[in-house]
C-alpha positions in Angstrom: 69.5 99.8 128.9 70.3 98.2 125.5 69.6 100.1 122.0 68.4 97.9 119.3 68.4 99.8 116.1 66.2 97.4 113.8 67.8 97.6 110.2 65.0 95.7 109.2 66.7 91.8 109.3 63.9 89.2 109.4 65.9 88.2 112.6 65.4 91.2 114.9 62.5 90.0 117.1 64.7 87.0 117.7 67.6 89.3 119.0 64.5 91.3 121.0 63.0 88.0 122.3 67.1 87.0 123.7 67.0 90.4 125.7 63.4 89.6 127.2 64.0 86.1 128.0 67.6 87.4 130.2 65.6 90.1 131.3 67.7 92.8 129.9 66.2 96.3 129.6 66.5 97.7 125.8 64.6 100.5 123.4 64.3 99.4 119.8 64.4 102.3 117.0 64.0 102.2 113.7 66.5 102.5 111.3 65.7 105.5 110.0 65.0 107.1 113.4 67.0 110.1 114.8 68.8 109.3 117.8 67.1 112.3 120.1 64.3 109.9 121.2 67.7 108.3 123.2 68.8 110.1 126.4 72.6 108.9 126.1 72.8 108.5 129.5 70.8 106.1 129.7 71.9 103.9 127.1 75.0 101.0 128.2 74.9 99.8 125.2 73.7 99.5 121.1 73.0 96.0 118.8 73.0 97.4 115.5 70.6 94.5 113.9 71.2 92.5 110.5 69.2 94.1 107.2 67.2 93.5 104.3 68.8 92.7 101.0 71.0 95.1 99.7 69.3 98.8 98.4 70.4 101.1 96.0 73.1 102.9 97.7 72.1 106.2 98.1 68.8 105.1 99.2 70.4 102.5 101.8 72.9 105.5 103.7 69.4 107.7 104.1 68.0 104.6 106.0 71.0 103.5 108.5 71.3 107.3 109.6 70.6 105.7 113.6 73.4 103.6 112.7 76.6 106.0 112.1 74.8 108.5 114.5 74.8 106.2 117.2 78.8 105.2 116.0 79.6 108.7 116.6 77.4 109.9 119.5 78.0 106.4 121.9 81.5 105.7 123.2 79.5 102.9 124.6 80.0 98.8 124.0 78.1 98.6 120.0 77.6 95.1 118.7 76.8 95.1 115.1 75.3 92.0 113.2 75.6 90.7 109.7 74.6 94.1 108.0 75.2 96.1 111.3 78.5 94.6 110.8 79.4 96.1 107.3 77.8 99.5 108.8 80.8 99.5 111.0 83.2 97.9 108.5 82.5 101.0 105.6 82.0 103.7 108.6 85.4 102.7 108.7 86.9 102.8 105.2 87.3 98.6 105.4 86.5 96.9 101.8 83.6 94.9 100.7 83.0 92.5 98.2 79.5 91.8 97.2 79.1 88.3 96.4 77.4 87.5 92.6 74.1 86.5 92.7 74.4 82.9 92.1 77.0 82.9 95.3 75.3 84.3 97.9 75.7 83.0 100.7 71.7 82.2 102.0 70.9 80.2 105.3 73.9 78.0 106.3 76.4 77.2 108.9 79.5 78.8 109.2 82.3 76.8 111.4 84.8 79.8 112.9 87.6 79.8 114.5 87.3 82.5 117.6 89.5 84.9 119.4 88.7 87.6 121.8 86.1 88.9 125.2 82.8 88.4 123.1 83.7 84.9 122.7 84.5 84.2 126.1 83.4 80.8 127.6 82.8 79.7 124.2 84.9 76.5 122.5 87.9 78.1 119.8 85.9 76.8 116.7 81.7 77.2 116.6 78.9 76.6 114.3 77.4 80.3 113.8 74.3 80.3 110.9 74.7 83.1 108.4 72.8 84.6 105.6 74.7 87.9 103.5 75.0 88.6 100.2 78.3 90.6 100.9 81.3 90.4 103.5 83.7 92.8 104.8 87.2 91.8 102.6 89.8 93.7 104.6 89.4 95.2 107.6 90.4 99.4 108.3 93.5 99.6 110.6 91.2 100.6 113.5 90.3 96.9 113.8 91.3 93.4 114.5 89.9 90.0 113.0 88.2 88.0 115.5 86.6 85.4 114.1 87.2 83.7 110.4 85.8 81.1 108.5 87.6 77.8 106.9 87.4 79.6 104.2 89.1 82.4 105.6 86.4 85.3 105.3 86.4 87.9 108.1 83.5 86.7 110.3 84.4 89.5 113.3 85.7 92.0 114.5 86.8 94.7 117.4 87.7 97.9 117.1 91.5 98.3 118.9 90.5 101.2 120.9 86.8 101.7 121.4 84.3 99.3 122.2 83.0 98.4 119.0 82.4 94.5 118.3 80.5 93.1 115.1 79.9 89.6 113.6 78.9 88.5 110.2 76.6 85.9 110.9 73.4 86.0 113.4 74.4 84.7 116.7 70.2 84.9 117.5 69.5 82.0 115.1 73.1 80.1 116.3 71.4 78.5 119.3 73.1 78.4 122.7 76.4 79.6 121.5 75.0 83.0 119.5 72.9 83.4 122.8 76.0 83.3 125.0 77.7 85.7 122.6 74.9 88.2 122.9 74.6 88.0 126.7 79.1 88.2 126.9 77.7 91.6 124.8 75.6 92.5 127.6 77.5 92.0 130.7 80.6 94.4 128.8 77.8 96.6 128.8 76.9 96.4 132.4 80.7 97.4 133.4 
C-alpha cells in the first residue's frame, strides 16, 4: 500500500486518481496528521504531495509534521513532489531560493534532461509542467541531481543511500510521461 500525505496541492486528486486508475492500493493523510493511523508494515511506499503557496514559516513546519515523520519512521521508497520535494531538500540542510514575486514560476513546461531508475523507459530530455514559487539551489551531500532544466535548476533528485526520490515539477499533470514516472515509483515500491 502506497501513503499519500496531501500537502494540500490543488494536484493531489490527480496523483490519487493515477493510483486508482493502475489499481494501486494507497491511504491518503492529511498533512497535519500523525503518522500512528499508519501500521508501517503495511505501508511499501509514501508520495509526499505538492502544496499550497508558501506559509509563514513557523506556521508551515506545524503542518508538514506527516512529512519529516514519515522521512524518519519509513526506510521505505518516498517520492516527493514540487513542495514534497523541498520537504526533503531542507530535511536535509540543501538550499533554497524563493523566487520574487514577479518571477514565479506558475503553470508552464519545463524540458529536463533525465538520469536515473525513476526515469526509466523514459526519453533523456521530457516536457514535465511545473508550478513553484521556490526551488531547491544546491543539493545536501546525501543527494544526487537527477533531473535539470535548460536553465540548469535542480528538477530531481535521489538520496545516495536510502530510497528517497523527489521532483520539482508535477509528473500527475505531465501526461503519459509524469504517469510512467509515478508508476516506475510504484513498481520500486513493490520490490
Amino acid at each position: 500500500m502506497i501513503l499519500l500525505i496531501n500537502n494540500h496541492s490543488i494536484h493531489t486528486k490527480k496523483i490519487a486518481r493515477i493510483l486508482r486508475k493502475h489499481k494501486v492500493a494507497y491511504v491518503q493523510l492529511d498533512q497535519s496528521s500523525l503518522l500512528h493511523k499508519v501500521i508501517a508494515s503495511t505501508v511499501s511506499g509514501v508520495i509526499l504531495s505538492g502544496g499550497t503557496p508558501d506559509l509563514d514559516e513557523q506556521i508551515k513546519y506545524g503542518q508538514i509534521r506527516a512529512n519529516i515523520a514519515a522521512l524518519l519512521r519509513f526506510n521505505i521508497p518516498i517520492l516527493g513532489i514540487c513542495e514534497g520535494h523541498e520537504i526533503i531538500a531542507e530535511a536535509y540542510g540543501a538550499e533554497l531560493l524563493v523566487l520574487p514575486t514577479k518571477h514565479q514560476d506558475h503553470e508552464h513546461k519545463t524540458t529536463l534532461k533525465i538520469r536515473t531508475k525513476i526515469f526509466k523507459g523514459l526519453p533523456r530530455t521530457i516536457e514535465m509542467y511545473e508550478a513553484h514559487s521556490k526551488f531547491v539551489k544546491r543539493v545536501s551531500p546525501d543527494f544526487f541531481i537527477a533531473a535539470s532544466s535548460r536553465n540548469g535548476r535542480i528538477e530531481a533528485m535521489f538520496h545516495k543511500k536510502r530510497p528517497i526520490y523527489s521532483v520539482q515539477f508535477h509528473p500527475e499533470k505531465s501526461g503519459e510521461y509524469g504517469e510512467k514516472i509515478l508508476m516506475n515509483f510504484v513498481k520500486m515500491c513493490k520490490k
